[in-house]
C-alpha positions as CSV (number, residue, x, y, z in Angstrom):
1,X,9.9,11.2,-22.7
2,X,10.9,13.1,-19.4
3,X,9.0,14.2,-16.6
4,X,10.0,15.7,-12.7
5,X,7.3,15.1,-10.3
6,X,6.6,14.2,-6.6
7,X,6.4,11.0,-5.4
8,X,3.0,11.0,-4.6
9,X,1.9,12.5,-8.3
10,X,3.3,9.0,-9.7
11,X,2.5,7.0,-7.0
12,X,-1.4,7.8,-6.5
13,X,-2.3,6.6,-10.2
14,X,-0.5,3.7,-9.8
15,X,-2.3,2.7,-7.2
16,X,-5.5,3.6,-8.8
17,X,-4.6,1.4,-11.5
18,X,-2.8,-1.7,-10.4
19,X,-5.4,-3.8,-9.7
20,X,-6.1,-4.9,-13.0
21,X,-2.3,-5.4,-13.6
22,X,-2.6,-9.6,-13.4
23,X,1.2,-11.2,-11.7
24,X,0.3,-14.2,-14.3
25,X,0.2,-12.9,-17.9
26,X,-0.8,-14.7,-21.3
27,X,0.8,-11.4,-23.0
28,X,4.0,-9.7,-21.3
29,X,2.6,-6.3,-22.4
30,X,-0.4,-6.7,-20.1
31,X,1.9,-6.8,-17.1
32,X,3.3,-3.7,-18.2
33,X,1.2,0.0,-18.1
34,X,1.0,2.4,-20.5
35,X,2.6,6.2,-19.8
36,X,1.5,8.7,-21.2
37,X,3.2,12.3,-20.5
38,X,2.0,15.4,-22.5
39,X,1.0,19.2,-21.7
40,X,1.8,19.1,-17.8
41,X,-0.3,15.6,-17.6
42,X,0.8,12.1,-16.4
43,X,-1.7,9.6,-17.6
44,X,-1.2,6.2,-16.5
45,X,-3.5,3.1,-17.7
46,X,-3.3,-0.4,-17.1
47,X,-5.9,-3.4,-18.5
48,X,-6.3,-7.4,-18.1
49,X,-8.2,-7.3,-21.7
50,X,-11.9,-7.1,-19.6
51,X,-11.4,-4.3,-17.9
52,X,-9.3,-0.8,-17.7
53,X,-8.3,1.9,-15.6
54,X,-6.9,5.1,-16.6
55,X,-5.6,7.7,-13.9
56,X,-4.1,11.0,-14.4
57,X,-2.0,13.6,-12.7
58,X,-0.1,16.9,-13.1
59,X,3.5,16.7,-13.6
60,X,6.4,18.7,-15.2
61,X,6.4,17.2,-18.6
62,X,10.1,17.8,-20.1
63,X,9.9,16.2,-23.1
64,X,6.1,14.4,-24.0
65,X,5.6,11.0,-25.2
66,X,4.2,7.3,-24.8
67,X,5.8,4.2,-23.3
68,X,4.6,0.9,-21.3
69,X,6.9,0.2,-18.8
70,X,6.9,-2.8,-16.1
71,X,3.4,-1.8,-13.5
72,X,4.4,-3.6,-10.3
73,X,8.0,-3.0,-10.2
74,X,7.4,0.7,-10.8
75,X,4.6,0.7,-7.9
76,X,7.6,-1.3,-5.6
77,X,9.9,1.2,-6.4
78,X,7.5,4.7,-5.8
79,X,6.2,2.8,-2.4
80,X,9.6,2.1,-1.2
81,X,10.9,6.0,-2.2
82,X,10.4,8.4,1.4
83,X,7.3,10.6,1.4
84,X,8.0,14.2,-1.0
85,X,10.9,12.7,-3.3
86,X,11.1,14.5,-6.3
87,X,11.4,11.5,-9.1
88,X,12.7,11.8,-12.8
89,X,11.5,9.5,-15.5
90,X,13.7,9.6,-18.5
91,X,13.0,7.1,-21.7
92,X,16.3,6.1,-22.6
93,X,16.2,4.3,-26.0
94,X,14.5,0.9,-24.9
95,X,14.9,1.4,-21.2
96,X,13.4,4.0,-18.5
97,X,16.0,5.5,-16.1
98,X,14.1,6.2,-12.8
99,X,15.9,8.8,-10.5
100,X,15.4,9.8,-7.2
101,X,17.9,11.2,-4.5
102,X,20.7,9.2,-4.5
103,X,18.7,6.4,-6.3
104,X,18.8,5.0,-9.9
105,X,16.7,1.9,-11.2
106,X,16.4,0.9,-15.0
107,X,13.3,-0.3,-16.2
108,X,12.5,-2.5,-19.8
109,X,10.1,-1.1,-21.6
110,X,7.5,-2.6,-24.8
111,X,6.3,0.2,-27.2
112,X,3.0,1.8,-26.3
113,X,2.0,0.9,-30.4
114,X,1.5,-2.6,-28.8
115,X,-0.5,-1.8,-25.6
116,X,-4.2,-2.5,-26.3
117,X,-6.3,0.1,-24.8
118,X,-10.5,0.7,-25.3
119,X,-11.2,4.5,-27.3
120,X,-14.7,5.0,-28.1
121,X,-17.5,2.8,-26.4
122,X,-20.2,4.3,-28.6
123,X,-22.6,4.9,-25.2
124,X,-26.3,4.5,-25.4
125,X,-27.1,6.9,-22.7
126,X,-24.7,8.9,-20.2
127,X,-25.8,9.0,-16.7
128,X,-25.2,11.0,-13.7
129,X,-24.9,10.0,-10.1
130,X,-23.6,10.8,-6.7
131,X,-20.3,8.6,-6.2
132,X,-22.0,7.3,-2.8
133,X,-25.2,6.0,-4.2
134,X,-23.2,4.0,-7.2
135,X,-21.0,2.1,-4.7
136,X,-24.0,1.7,-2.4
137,X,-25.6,-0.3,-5.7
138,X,-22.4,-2.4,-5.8
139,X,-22.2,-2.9,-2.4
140,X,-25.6,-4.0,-1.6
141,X,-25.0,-6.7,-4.2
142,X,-22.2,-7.9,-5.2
143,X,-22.2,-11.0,-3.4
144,X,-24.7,-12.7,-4.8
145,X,-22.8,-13.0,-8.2
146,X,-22.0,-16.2,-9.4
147,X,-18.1,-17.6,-9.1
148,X,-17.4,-19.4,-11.9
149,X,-20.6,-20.8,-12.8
150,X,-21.3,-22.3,-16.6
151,X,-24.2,-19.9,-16.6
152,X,-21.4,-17.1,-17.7
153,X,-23.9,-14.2,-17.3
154,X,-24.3,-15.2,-13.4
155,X,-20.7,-14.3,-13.5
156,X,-21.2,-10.5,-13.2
157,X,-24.0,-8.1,-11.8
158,X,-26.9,-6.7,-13.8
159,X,-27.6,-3.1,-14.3
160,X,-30.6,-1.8,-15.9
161,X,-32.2,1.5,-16.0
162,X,-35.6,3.0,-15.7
163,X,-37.3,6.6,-16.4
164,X,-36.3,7.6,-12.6
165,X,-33.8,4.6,-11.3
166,X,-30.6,2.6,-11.6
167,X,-31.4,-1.2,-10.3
168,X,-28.5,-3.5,-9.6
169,X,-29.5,-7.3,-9.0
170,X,-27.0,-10.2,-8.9
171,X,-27.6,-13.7,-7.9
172,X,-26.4,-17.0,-8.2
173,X,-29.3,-19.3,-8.5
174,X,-29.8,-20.0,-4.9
175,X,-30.3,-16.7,-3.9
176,X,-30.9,-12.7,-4.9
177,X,-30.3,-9.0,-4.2
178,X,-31.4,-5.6,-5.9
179,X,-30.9,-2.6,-5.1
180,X,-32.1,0.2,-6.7
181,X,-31.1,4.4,-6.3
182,X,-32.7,7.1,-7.6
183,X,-31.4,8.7,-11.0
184,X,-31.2,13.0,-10.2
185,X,-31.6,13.4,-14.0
186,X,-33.5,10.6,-15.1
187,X,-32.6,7.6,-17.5
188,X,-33.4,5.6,-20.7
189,X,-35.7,2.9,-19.6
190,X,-35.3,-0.5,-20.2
191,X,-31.6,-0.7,-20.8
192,X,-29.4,-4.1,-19.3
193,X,-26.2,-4.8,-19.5
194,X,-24.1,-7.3,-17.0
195,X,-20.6,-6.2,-16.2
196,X,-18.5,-9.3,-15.0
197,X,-17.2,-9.9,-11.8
198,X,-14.1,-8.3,-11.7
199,X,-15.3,-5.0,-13.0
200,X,-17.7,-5.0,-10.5
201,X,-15.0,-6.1,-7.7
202,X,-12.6,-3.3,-9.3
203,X,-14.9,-0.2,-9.1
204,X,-16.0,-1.1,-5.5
205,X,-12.0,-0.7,-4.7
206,X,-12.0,2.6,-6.2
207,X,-15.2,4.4,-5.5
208,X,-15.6,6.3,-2.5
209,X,-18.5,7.3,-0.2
210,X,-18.3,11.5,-1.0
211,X,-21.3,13.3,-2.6
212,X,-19.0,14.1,-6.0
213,X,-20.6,13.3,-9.1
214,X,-19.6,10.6,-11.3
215,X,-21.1,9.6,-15.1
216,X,-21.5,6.5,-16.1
217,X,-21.9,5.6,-19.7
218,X,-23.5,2.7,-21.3
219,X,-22.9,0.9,-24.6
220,X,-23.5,-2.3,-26.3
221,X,-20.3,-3.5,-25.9
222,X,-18.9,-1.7,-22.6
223,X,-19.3,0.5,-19.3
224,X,-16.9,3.8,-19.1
225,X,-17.3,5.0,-15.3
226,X,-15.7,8.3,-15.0
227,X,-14.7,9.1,-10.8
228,X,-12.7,12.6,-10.7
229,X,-9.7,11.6,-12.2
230,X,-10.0,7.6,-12.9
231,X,-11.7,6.4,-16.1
232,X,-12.9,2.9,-15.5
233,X,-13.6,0.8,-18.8
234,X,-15.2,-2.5,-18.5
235,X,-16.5,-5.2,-21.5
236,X,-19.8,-6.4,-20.7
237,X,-20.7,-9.8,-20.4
238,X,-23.1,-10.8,-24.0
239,X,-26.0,-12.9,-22.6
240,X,-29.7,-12.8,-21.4
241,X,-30.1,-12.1,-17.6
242,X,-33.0,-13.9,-15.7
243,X,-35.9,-12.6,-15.2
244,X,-35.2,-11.8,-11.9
245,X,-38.5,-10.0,-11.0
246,X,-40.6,-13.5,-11.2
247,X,-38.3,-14.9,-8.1
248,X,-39.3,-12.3,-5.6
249,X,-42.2,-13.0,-3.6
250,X,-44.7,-9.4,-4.2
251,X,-46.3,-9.5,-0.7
252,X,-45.6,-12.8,1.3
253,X,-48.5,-13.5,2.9
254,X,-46.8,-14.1,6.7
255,X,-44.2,-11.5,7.7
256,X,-41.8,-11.8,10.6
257,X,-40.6,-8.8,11.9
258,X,-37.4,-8.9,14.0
259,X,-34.4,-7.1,15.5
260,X,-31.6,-7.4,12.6
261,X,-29.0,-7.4,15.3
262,X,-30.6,-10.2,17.3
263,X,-31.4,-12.3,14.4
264,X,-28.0,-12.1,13.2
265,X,-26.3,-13.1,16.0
266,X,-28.6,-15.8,16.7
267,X,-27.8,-17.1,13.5
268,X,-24.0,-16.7,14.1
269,X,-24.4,-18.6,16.7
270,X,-26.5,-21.7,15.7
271,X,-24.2,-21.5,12.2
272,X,-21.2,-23.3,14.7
273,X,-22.6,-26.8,14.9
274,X,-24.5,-26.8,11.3
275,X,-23.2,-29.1,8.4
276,X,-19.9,-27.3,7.2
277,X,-20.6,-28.7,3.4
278,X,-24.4,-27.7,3.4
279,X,-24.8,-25.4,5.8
280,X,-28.4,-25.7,6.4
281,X,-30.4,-24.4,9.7
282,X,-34.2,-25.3,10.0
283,X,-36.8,-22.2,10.8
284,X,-40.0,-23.1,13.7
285,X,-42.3,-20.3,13.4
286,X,-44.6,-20.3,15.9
287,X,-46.6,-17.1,17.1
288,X,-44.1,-14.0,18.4
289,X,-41.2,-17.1,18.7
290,X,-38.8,-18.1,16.1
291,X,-36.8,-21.4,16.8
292,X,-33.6,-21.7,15.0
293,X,-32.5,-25.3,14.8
294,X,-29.0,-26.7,13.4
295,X,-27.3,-30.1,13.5
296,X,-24.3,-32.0,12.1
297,X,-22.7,-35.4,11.2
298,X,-21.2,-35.4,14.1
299,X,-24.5,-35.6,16.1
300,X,-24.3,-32.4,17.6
301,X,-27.0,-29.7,17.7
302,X,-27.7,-25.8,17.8
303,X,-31.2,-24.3,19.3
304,X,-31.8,-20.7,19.6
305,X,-34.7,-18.6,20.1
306,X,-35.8,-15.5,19.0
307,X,-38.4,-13.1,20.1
308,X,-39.7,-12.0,16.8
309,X,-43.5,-10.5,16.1
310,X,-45.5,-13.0,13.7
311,X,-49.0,-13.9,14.0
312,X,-49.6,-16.4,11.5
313,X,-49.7,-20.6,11.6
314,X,-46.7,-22.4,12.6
315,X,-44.3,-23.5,9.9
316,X,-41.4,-24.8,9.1
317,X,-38.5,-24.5,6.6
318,X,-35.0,-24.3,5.9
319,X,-31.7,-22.4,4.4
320,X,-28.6,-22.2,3.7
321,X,-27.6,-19.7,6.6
322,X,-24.3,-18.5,5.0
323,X,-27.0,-16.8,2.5
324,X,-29.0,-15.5,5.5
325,X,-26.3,-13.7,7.6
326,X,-24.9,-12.1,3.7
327,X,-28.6,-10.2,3.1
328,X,-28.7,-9.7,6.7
329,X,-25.3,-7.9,7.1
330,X,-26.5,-5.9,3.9
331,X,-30.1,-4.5,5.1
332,X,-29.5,-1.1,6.3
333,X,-31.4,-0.3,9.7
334,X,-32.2,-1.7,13.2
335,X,-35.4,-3.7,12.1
336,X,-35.6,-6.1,9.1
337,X,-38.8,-8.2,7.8
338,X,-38.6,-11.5,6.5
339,X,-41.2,-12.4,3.9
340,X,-42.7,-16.5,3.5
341,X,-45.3,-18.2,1.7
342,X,-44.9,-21.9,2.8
343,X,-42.1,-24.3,3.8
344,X,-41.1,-25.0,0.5
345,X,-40.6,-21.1,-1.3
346,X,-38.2,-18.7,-0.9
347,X,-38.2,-15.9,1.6
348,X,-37.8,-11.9,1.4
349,X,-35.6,-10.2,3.3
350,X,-35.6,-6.2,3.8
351,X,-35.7,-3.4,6.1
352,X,-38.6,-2.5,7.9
353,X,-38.4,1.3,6.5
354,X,-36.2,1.0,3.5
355,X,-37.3,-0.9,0.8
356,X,-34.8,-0.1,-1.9
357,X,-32.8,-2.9,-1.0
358,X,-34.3,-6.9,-1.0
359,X,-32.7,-10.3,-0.4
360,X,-34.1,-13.3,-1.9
361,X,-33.4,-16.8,-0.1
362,X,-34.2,-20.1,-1.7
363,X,-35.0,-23.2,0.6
364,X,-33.4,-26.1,1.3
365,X,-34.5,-29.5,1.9
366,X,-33.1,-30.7,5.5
């Protein structure tokens, strides 16, 4: 193998890639990534076993072939080369002679033969959606997910889709949130699959917020997410996800509408003096006031109060206000509404106008 290319044409895909590239390995091939060079294309991919990334690029392809060569030292090297170097990869027997200017490094290399990498996925159903509205999905939800829980399929974020919409929902037990955008060509209803944690924490590094199209395809056994020109590959995780739509409250029957901005900082601010381990604040709902009360070991204690428009019965409840300010900092808009039934069920957060997202909060005993 032997390709000429700039700097950058080696150095973007690497980067695209090298997330996945663990510094810890069970395998030594794993902390190596696979190059590919052949007709005037540079294709780079890297995997942890769970999930991989594949980038590509357009070099000057010499001579074509395939090779896995150390991923972190080649990224140190490209990094630390000046901007518009022209680099020359030559495979030398078992080693990789990097040139550039008046620079020569020598890399080991591990045949590609060895380097596992995912080929078909068999998908269910293709879809197609603005690059913007898929990380919106991610972003609106991802943390909620589970870390390290024995209930493995916590450990990753649910997709499913409908006739007309792509819902994402994660939670960890204590608390929710779904989002849901609208599919412009439609999809196969009734389809879930979870993709774990770090897939999810992986495509939210590398999608953007443009208009471009991306398709994501669905199989039993994996998710291929296609961005321009990174293929994302991820293994799903095999289990049954709750049925999440029996833990949000349909229509609370007393709303509190507040200023998101006002509500959050009020929260920030009582948050100082609760219990660091449990973290709990006590709601006092009474009519157009909302009394946010927190206290510590320590004896100390927090009071704030916040106009807010309610009409109903005064009540009282707590929550864990770590998961509060999370949905909070996630509702899109100036207003939000928060959703109760009594002092002992959960609440609903969303935006006053925008319903596509929700936040469920369980209670907590103070």
């Amino acid at each position: 193998m032997k390709i000429i290319a700039k700097r950058e044409a080696i150095l973007s895909p690497l980067q695209a890639v090298i997330g996945v590239v663990e510094r810890k390995q069970t395998m030594p091939i794993l902390a190596n990534v696979l190059v590919s060079a052949k007709g005037g294309k540079l294709s780079i991919t890297a995997t942890d076993l769970e999930v991989e990334l594949v980038a590509t690029s357009d070099v000057d392809v010499q001579r074509g072939g395939d090779i896995t060569i150390p991923g972190r030292k080649l990224l140190d090297i490209c990094r630390a080369l000046p901007e518009g170097t022209e680099i020359t990869l030559t495979q030398e027997g078992e080693r990789m002679l990097v040139r550039a200017r008046k620079s020569r490094f020598t890399l080991s290399t591990l045949p590609a033969a060895e380097f596992p990498t995912v080929e078909e996925i068999n998908a269910e159903q293709t879809l197609q959606l603005p690059q913007k509205d898929f990380k919106r999905l991610l972003d609106k939800t991802h943390f909620s997910m589970a870390q390290q829980d024995v209930r493995y399929y916590l450990n990753g974020l649910l997709l499913e889709t409908s006739a007309k919409m792509l819902r994402a929902v994660a939670t960890d037990g204590h608390r929710l949130a779904l989002c849901e955008v609208e599919l412009p060509n439609g999809g196969k209803a009734g389809q879930q699959v979870i993709v774990p944690r770090k897939g999810v924490l992986e495509l939210q590094r590398i999608l953007g917020n443009e208009d471009q199209m991306l398709e994501v395809s669905i199989g039993s056994n994996h998710l291929r997410v296609q961005i321009g020109e990174i293929r994302f590959t991820s293994k799903l995780i095999d289990g049954r996800f709750p049925e999440y739509s029996r833990v949000i409250p349909a229509t609370p029957p007393k709303t509190i509408g507040a200023v998101r901005d006002d509500l959050r900082q009020a929260l920030q601010r009582a948050a100082i003096l609760s219990n660091e381990k449990y973290r709990g604040i006590r709601f006092a709902l009474k009519p157009n006031a909302l009394m946010i009360q927190a206290h510590n070991p320590e004896q100390e204690e927090a009071e704030e109060e916040v106009e807010v428009t309610y009409d109903g019965e005064e009540l009282e409840i707590g929550f864990n206000v770590n998961y509060l300010l999370d949905a909070l900092a996630a509702v899109d808009g100036a207003d939000v509404q928060v959703g109760l039934t009594d002092g002992n069920s959960s609440c609903l957060i969303r935006a006053t106008q925008d319903g596509s997202a929700r936040y469920v909060v369980m209670p907590m005993r103070l």
